[in-house]
N, C-alpha and C positions, 0 to 999 in steps of 0.2 A: 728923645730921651724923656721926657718931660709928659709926655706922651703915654709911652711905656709904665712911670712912677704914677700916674693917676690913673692907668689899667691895673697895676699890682695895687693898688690902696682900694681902689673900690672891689674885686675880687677878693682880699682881704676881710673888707666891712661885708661884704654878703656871705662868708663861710659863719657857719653856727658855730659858735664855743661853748662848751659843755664844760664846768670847772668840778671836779673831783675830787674828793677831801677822805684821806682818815691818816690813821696812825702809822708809823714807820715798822711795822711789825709781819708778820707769817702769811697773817689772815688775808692780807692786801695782795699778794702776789697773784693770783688769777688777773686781778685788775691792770697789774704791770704787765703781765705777760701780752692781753690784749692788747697794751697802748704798741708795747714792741713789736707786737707780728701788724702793728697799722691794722689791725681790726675795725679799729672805730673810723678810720678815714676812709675805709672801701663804703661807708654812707653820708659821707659826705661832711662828719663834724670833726671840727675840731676837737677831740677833749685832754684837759690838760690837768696834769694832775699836780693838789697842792698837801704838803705832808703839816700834820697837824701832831707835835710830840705831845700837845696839855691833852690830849684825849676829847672822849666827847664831849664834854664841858666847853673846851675851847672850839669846835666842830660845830656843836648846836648856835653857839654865840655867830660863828660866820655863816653862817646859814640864817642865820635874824638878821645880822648886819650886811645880806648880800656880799661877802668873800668870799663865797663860794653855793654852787648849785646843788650838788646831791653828794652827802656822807656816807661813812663808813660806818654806823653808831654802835653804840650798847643800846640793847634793846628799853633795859630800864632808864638808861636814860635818856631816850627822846621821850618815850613814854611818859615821863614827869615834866621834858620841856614841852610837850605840846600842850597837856593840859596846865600847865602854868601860861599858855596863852602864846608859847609859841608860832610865830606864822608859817608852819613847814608840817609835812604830812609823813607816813612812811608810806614809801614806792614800791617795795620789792622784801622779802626776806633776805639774806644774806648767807650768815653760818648758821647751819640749823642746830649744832649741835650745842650744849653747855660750855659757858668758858670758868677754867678752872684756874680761881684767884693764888698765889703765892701769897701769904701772909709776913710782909719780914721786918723786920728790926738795923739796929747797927750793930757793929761787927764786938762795939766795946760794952753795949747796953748788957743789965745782966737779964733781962727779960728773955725768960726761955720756955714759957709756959704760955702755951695759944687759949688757955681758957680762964686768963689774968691777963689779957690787952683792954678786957671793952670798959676801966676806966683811966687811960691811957691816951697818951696826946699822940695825935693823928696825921699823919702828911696826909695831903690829898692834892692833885691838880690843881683843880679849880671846886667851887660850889657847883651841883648837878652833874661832877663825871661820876664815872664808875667809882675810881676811890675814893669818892667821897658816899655815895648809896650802897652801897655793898656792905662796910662797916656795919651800916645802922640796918640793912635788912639780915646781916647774920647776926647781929644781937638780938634783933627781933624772934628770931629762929631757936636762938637758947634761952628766950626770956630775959635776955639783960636788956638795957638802956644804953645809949650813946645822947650825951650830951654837944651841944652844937658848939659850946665853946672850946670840946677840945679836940678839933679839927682846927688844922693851921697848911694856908695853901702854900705849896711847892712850887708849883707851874707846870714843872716834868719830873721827870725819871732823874735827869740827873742832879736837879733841884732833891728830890727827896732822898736820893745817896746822900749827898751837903746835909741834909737837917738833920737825921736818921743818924750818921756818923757821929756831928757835931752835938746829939744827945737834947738838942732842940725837940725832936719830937722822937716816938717810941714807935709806931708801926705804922706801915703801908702795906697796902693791898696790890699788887700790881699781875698782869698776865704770868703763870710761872715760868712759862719757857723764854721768854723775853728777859728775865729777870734772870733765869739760870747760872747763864753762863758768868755773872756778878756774883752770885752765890758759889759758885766753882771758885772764881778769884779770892774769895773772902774781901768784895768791899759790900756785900749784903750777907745778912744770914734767915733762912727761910725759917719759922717756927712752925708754922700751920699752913692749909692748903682751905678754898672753901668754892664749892661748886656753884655756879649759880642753877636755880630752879626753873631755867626756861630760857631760848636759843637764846647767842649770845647776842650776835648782830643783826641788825636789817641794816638798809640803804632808806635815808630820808631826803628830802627834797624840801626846799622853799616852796612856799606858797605860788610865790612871784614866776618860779622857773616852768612850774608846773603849768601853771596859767596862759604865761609867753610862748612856750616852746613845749606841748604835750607831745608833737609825734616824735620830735627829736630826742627826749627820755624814753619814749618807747622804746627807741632804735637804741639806742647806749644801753637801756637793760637788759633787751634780748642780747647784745653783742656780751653784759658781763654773763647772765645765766650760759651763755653758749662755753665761756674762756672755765668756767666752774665748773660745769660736765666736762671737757676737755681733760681740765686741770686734776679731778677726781680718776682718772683715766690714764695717764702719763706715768710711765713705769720710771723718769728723772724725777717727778717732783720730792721726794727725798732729799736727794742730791741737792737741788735747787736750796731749796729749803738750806738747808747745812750750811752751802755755800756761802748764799746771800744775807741770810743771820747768824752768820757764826752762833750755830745752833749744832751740836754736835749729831753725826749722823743717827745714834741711836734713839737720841732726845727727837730730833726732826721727824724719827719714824715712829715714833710712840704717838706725836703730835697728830701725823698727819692719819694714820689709820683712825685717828678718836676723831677726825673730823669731817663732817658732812655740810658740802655749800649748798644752796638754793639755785636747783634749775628752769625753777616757774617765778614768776613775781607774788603767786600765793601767799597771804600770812592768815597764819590760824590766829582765828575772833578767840580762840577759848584760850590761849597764847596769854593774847594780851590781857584779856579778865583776868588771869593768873596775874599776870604784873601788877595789872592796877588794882586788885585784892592787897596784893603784899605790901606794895608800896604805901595803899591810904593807913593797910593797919601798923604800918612804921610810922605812919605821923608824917609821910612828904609830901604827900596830895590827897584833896578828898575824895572820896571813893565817886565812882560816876556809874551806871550805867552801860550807857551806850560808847562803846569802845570802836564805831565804824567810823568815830570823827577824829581817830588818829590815824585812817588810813585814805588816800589819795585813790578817788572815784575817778575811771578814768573814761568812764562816758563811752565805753567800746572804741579806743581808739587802737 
């Protein structure tokens, strides 16, 4: 017996673990579907998937503090954490397509005009998610200002229902289809909608993971690019969709034809120049250059 337990402990220690991070939302499901059909164990790794509700703000943070290996992010916001000196690279693109923000309020606030928010107290996750950059690059976009005092962080989603109702703070920015079906209940009310200017997600990586373990990312990207082509393919994923986010069927199909994943680990350089244009000219990072040092060289692996 004794025997056996230090054959299973050391077969344990030598399988890879690969730890997987985003948000509890639509976009993620290709990635679940692979973990269920054991895609990724027919190569040998472990991967294990951890749900992050504060978004990528909280995502990039476990990704600096090693709690996890490769994310699900907003594109602008690794974008702004690597060059604030982030240790973590982007691996892969993700969703090619734009993600379309829900602008909303509480249910009691009398604020019903989407172009009288930007001077306006702000939920956001945390500093560096989406709602928190978003705000200030669509104010950018209409020529207004956002002040940083009046952003006030929530954590989550249902953190900013709490402030948002309780008249604490006036607007969030959140995914609209994630947000909807709160809007359908009346414990949110949507004012405005605002698209972003370029895909929504990539897949980032630690510095660390990248460095340790380069073929075994390899192997876990091509297995998600593979479950993405798949999943783009699948006459259910509707259905899916509906089912598993209580997302109404017709909501779910609206979603899913508006959206295109990444079936190469390709990201477009003029992509990211777009982002870090926008972003320096909002005032969240300096403008740079060379935009090839926020993507993970992979030395022909």
């Amino acid at each position: 017996m004794k025997i056996l337990c230090l054959y299973i402990k050391k077969r344990l220690q030598s399988v890879d673990i690969i730890r997987i991070g985003g948000v509890p939302e639509h976009f993620n499901l290709p990635i679940h579907l692979a973990l269920e059909s054991g895609a990724f164990d027919e190569t040998g790794i472990k991967v294990v998937w951890n749900t992050y509700e504060g978004g990528t703000g909280e995502m990039t943070d476990a990704l600096e503090n090693d709690d996890c290996d490769i994310c699900a992010v907003l594109t602008e916001g690794i974008v702004s954490n690597i060059l604030k000196g982030s240790a973590s690279k982007i691996v892969s693109g993700y969703v090619k397509s734009p993600l379309t923000w829900g602008v909303h309020t509480g249910i009691d606030n009398p604020l019903d005009n989407y172009d009288a928010i930007y001077d306006k107290r702000i939920a956001i996750s945390r500093f560096g998610s989406g709602s928190h950059l978003m705000p200030i690059v669509d104010s950018l976009m209409k020529d207004k200002k956002i002040d940083e005092s009046q952003f006030k962080v929530v954590k989550s989603l249902q953190g900013a229902i709490e402030s948002l109702n309780s008249l604490e703070t006036d607007v969030f920015y959140w995914e609209k289809y994630t947000t909807k079906p709160l809007v359908q209940q009346n414990i949110l009310r949507k004012i405005g909608e605002y698209v972003t200017p370029w895909p929504c997600f990539v897949l980032a990586a630690s510095n660390k993971i990248t460095k340790e373990k380069p073929k075994q990312i390899s192997k876990v990207l091509r297995i998600i690019h593979k479950s993405c082509a798949q999943f783009m393919e699948n006459e259910a994923a509707v259905d899916l969709v509906s089912e598993r986010y209580n997302i109404k069927k017709e909501d779910a199909s609206k979603w899913y034809h508006a959206t295109e994943w990444a079936t190469d680990g390709w990201v477009s350089n003029k992509v990211l120049k777009n982002v870090v244009y926008i972003l320096a000219e909002a005032g969240i990072i300096s403008y740079v250059q060379d935009t090839q040092q926020l993507i993970w060289q992979r030395n022909s692996i």
